[in-house]
C-alpha positions as CSV (number, residue, x, y, z in Angstrom):
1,X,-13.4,13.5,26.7
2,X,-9.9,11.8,26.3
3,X,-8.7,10.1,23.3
4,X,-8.9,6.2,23.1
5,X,-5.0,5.8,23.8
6,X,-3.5,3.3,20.8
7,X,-0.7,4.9,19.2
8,X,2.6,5.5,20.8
9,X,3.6,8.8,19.9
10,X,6.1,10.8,19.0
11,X,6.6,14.6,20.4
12,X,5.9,16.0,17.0
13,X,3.1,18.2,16.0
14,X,2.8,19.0,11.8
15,X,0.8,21.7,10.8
16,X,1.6,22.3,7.3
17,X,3.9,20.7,4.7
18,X,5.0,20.9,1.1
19,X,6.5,18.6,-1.2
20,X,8.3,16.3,1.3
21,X,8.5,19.2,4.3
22,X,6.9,19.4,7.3
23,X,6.7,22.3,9.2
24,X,5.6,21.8,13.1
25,X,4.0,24.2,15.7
26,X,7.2,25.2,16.8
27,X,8.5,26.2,13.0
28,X,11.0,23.4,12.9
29,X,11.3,21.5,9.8
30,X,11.5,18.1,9.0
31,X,12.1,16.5,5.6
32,X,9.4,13.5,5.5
33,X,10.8,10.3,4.1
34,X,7.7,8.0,5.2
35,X,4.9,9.6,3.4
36,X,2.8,8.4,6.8
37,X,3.2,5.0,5.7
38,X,3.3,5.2,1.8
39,X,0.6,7.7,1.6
40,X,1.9,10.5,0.4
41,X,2.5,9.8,-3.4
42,X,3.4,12.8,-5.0
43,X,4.0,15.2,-1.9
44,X,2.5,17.1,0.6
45,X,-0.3,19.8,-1.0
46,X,0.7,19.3,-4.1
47,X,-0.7,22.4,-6.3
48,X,-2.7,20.4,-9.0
49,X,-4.3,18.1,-6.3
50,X,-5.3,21.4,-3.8
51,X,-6.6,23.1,-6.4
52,X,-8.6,19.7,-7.8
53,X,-9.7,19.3,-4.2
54,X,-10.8,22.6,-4.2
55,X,-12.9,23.1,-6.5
56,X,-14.8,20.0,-6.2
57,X,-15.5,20.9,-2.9
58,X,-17.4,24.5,-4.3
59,X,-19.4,22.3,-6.2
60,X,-20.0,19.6,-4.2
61,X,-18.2,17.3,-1.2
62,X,-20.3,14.0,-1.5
63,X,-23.7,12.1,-2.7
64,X,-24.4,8.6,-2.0
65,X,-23.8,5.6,-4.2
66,X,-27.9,5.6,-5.6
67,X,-27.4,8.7,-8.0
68,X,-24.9,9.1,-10.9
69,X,-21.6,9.8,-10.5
70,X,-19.4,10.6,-13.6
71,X,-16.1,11.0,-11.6
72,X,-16.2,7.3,-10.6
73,X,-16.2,6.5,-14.2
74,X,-13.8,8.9,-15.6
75,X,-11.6,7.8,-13.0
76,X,-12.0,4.4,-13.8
77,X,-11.1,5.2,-17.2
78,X,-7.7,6.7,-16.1
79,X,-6.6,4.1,-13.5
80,X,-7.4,1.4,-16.5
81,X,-5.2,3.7,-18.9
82,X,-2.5,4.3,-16.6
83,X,-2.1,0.8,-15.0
84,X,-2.5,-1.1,-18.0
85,X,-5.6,-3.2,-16.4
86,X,-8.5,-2.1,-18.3
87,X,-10.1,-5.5,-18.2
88,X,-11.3,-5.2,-14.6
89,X,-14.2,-3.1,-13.3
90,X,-13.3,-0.9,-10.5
91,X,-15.4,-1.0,-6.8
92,X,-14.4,1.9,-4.4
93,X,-14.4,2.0,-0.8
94,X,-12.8,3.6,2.1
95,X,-9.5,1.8,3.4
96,X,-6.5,-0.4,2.3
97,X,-8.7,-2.5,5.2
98,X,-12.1,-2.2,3.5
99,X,-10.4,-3.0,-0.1
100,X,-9.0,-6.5,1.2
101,X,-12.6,-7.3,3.5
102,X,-14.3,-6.5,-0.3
103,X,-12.2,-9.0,-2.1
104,X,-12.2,-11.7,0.4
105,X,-16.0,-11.5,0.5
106,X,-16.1,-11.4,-3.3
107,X,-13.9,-14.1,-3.5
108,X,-16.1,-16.4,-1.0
109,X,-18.8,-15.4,-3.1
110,X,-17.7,-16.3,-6.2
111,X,-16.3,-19.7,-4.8
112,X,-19.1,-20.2,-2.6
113,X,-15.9,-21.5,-0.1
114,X,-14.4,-19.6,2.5
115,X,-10.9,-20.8,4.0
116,X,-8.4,-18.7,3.1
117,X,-4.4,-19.1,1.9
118,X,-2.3,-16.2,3.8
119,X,1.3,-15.9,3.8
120,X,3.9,-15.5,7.3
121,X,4.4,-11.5,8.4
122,X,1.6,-9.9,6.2
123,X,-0.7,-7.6,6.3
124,X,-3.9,-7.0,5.6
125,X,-5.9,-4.3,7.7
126,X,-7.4,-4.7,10.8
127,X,-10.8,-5.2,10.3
128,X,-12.6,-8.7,10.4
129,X,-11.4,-11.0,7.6
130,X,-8.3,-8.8,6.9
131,X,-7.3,-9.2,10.1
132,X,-7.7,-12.4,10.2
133,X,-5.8,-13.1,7.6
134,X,-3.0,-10.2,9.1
135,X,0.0,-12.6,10.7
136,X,0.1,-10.5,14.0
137,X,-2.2,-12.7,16.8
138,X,-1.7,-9.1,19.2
139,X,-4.6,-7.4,16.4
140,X,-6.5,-10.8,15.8
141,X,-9.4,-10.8,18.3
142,X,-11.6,-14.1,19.0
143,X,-14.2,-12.9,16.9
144,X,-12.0,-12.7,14.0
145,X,-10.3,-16.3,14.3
146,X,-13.4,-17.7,13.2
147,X,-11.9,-17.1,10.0
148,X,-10.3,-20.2,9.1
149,X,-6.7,-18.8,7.5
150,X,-4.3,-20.9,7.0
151,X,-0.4,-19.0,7.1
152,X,2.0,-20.3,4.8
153,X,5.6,-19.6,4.7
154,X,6.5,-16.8,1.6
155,X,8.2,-18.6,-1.2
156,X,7.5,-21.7,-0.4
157,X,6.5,-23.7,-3.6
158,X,6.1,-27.0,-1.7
159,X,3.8,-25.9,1.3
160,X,2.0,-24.6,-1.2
161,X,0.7,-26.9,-3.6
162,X,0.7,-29.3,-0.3
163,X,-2.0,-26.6,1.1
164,X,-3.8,-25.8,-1.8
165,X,-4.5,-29.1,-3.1
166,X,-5.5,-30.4,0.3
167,X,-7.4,-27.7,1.3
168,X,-11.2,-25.7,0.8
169,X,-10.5,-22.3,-0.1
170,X,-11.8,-19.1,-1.7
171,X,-8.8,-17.2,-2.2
172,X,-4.6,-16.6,-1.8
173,X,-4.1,-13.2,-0.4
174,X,-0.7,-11.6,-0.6
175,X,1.5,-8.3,-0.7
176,X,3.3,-7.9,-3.9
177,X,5.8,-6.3,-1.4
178,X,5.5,-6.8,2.0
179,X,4.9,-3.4,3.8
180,X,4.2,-3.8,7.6
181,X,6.5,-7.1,7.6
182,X,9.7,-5.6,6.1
183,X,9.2,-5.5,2.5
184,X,10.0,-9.2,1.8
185,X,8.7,-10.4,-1.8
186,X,7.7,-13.5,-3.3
187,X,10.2,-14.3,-6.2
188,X,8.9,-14.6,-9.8
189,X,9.0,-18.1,-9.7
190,X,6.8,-19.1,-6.7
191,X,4.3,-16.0,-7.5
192,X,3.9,-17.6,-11.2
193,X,3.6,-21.0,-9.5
194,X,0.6,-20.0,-7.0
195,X,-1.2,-18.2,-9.7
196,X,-1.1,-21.6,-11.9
197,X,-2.1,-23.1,-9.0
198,X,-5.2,-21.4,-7.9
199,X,-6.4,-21.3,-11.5
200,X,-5.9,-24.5,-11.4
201,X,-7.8,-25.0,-7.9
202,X,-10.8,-22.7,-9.1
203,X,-9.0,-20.4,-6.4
204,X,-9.4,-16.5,-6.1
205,X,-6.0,-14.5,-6.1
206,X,-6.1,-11.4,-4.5
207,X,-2.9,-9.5,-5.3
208,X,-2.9,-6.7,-2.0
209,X,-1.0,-3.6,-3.7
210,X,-2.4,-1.2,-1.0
211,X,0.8,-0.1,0.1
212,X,2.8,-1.3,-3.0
213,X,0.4,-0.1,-5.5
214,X,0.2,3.5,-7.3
215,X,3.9,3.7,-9.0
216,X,5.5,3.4,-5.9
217,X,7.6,-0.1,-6.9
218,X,8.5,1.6,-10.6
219,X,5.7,-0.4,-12.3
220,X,2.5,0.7,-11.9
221,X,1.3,-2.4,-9.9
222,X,4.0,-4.5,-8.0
223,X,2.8,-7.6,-9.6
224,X,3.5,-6.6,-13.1
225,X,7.2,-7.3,-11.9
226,X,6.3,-10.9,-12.2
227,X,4.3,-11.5,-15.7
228,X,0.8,-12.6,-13.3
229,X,-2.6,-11.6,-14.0
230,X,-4.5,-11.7,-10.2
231,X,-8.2,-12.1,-9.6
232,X,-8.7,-9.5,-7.8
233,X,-6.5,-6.0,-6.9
234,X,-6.9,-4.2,-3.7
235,X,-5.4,-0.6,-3.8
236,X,-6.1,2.1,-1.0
237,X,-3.1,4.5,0.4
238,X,-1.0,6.2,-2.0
239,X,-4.5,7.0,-4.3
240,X,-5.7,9.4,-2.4
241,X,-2.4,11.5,-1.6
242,X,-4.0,11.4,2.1
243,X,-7.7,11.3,1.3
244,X,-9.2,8.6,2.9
245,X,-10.0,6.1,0.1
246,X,-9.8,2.5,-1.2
247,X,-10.7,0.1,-4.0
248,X,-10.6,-3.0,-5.7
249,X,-9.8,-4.4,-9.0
250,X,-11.9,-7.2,-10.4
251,X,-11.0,-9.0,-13.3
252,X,-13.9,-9.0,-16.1
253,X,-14.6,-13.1,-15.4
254,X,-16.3,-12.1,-12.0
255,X,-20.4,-11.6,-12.3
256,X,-21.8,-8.2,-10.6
257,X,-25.1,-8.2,-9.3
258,X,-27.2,-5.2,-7.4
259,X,-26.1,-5.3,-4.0
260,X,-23.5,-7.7,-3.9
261,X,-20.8,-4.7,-2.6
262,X,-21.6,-1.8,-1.1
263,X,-20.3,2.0,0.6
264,X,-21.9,4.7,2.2
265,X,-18.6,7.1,1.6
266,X,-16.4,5.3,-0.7
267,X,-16.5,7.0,-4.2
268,X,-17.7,10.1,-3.2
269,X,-17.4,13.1,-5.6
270,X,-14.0,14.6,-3.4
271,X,-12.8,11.2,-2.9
272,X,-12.9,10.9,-6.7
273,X,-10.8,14.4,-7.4
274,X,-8.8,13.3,-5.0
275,X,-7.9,10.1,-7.0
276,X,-8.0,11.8,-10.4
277,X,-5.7,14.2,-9.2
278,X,-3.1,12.0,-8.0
279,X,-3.5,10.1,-11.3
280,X,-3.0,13.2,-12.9
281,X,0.1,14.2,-11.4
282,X,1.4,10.8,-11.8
283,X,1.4,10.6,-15.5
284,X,2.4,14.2,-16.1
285,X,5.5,14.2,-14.0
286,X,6.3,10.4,-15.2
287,X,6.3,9.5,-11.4
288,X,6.4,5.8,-11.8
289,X,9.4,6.5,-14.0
290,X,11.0,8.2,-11.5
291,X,10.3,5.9,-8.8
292,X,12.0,3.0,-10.7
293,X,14.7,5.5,-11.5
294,X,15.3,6.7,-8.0
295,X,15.3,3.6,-6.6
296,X,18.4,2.5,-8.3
297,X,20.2,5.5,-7.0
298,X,19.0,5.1,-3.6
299,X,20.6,1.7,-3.7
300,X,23.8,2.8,-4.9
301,X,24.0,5.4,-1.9
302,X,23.3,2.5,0.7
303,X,26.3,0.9,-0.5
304,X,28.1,3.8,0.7
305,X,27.3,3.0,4.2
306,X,28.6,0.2,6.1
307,X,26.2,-0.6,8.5
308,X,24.0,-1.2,5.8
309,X,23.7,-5.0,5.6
310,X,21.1,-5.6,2.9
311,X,18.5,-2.9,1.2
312,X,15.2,-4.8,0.4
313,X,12.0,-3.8,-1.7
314,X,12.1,-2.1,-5.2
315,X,11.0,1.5,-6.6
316,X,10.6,3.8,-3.8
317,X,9.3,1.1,-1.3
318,X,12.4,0.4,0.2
319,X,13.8,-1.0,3.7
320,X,17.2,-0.8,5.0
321,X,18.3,-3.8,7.2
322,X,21.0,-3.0,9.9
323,X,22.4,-6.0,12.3
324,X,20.8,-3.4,15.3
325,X,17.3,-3.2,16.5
326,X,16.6,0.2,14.7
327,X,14.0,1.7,17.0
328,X,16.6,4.3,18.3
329,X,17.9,5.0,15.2
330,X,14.7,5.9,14.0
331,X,13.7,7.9,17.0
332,X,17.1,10.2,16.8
333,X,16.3,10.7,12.9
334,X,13.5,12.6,14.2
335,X,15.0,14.4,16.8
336,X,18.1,14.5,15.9
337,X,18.3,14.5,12.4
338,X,14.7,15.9,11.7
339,X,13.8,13.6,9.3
340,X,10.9,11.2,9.7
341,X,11.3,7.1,8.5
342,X,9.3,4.2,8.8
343,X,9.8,0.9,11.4
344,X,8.5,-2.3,10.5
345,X,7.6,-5.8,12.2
346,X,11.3,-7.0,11.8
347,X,13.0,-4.7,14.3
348,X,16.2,-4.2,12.3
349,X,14.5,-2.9,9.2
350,X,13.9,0.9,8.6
351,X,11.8,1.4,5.8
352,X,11.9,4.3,3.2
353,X,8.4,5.5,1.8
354,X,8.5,9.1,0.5
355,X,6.7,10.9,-1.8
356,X,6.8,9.7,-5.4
357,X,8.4,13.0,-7.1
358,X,11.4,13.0,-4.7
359,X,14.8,14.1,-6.5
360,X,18.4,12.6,-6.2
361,X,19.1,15.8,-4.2
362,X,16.9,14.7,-1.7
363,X,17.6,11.4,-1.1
364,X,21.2,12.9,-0.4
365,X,19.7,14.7,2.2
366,X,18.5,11.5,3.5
367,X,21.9,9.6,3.3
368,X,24.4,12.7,4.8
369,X,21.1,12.8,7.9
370,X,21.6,8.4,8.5
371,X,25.3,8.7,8.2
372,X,25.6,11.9,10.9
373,X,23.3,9.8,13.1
374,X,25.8,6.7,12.6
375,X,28.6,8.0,12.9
């Protein structure tokens, strides 16, 4: 049997790492900078999260959602703790994907409406609403554009209240920072103004911080840059430190009932040690902290570099914008440079992801590899 061929590859096979190396079958070594797109939060088998892993997995991998579990509610308790949002009940799932299909559906059930407010280059997941309300018509199939979404330009105060006012929906769905579209932001401003205006509306807002979520900004939720308090929260990628797992954040105002949202896999027992692990790490080694931190030193090395025209996102979720298509560039960081970046929807962006406990040291690493592949 052959592999369904989707994804363009690169000549690169990993088959262990640490921290933010990768070693692959050849023994080369690269120095990971991407975190395979912002999942790696606090590096590559980390000690505390193996060992976590570990030893739920002597006791047991997984049990379905109809028994007790006490991991999901001691993690609950953590992420509450740690992100300062312990007035919203936690639902776990799978997938950035699954998080944002869970909080549109809740959000359509809560408002018994169903139009949705999406904003120009996100992204949401690929499944059916998320998809549908993904900006990229190459991943929307006719089965999901029946999904009425309507795409708004980001920061745009007047298309906004012109949309919302006129319109029928259920919920505003956007990325705190835009990951896949090249990590553009709403300001403070317009984000305070479309969270007045969908409780104003009765509508749902769904802050997406799968990719932006978890520290990786230097607050612990992207949209705590910006004094907001959203509906709904949809985190997935960095929480799991590569563990496939998701979940949503839903503020206390929102009615659960039995069988309203459900999982076959999501908030299994390793998925949960997994999380808590991450967690764990995160407030021992004051990794938001760092990220914040860190990110104000990465941006004083990009100013070292010419052909550096802007440096956009915050934290460690960060994008450098050259006045060249950057598809090359990337490609010879790999090769070249051994060093492995991110692209994004706007060709001249090369986005920066690593893990969350990077050092200073490193990042010089990074800047001596882009500058030997200018130059």
């Amino acid at each position: 049997m052959e592999l369904f061929d989707v994804y363009p590859l690169y000549d690169v096979t990993p088959v262990s790492a640490k921290g933010i190396e990768v070693i692959d079958d050849k023994g080369q070594k690269y120095l990971d900078f991407y975190g395979g797109h912002a999942v790696i939060s606090i590096g590559h088998t980390h000690p505390h999260y193996v060992t976590r892993l570990k030893e739920q997995l002597d006791n047991m991998a997984f049990y379905s959602n109809s028994v007790q579990n006490p991991l999901q509610q001691k993690l609950a308790d953590k992420l509450g703790q740690l992100s300062g949002c312990s007035d919203y009940k936690l639902f776990m799932c799978n997938s950035g994907a699954e998080a944002n299909e869970n909080a549109l559906k809740l959000a359509s059930f809560h408002t018994g409406k169903s139009k949705v407010i999406a904003f120009k280059n996100g992204f949401h997941g690929r499944t059916s609403a998320a998809v549908a309300a993904t900006d990229n018509p190459n991943i929307n199939a006719p089965i999901n554009q029946q999904q009425e979404v309507t795409f708004l330009p980001l920061n745009d105060a007047d298309a906004f209240a012109k949309a919302i006012e006129h319109g029928d929906y259920c919920a505003v769905i956007l990325e705190t920072i835009q990951g896949v579209g090249g990590l553009d932001e709403p300001t403070t401003p317009f984000l305070q103004f479309v969270a007045e205006k969908c409780k104003q509306n009765g509508v749902v807002l769904i802050a997406d911080e799968v990719q932006c979520g978890f520290g990786r900004s230097g607050k612990f939720f992207a949209f705590q840059h910006h004094n907001i308090q959203p509906d709904i929260i949809s985190i997935a990628k960095g929480m799991g430190n590569g563990f496939p797992v998701g979940g949503v954040l839903i503020h206390e105002s929102f009615q659960a009932s039995y069988g309203l949202l459900g999982t076959t896999f999501g908030g299994n027992h390793l998925a949960c040690a997994a999380v808590l692990a991450v967690l764990e790490v995160m407030e021992q080694e004051h990794l938001t902290q760092n990220a914040a931190e860190l990110g104000t030193y990465f941006l004083e090395k990009a100013k070292e570099i010419p052909a550096v025209k802007n440096v956009k996102g915050r934290g460690l979720m960060l994008g450098l914008e050259f006045d060249f298509e950057v598809a090359s560039l990337r490609k010879n960081m790999i090769y070249n440079q051994k060093v492995f970046t991110g692209g994004a929807k706007d060709k001249h962006i090369l986005r920066f992801l690593p893990a969350l406990n990077i050092t200073k040291n490193q990042i010089d690493l990074f800047f001596d590899a882009l500058k030997a592949e200018l130059t």
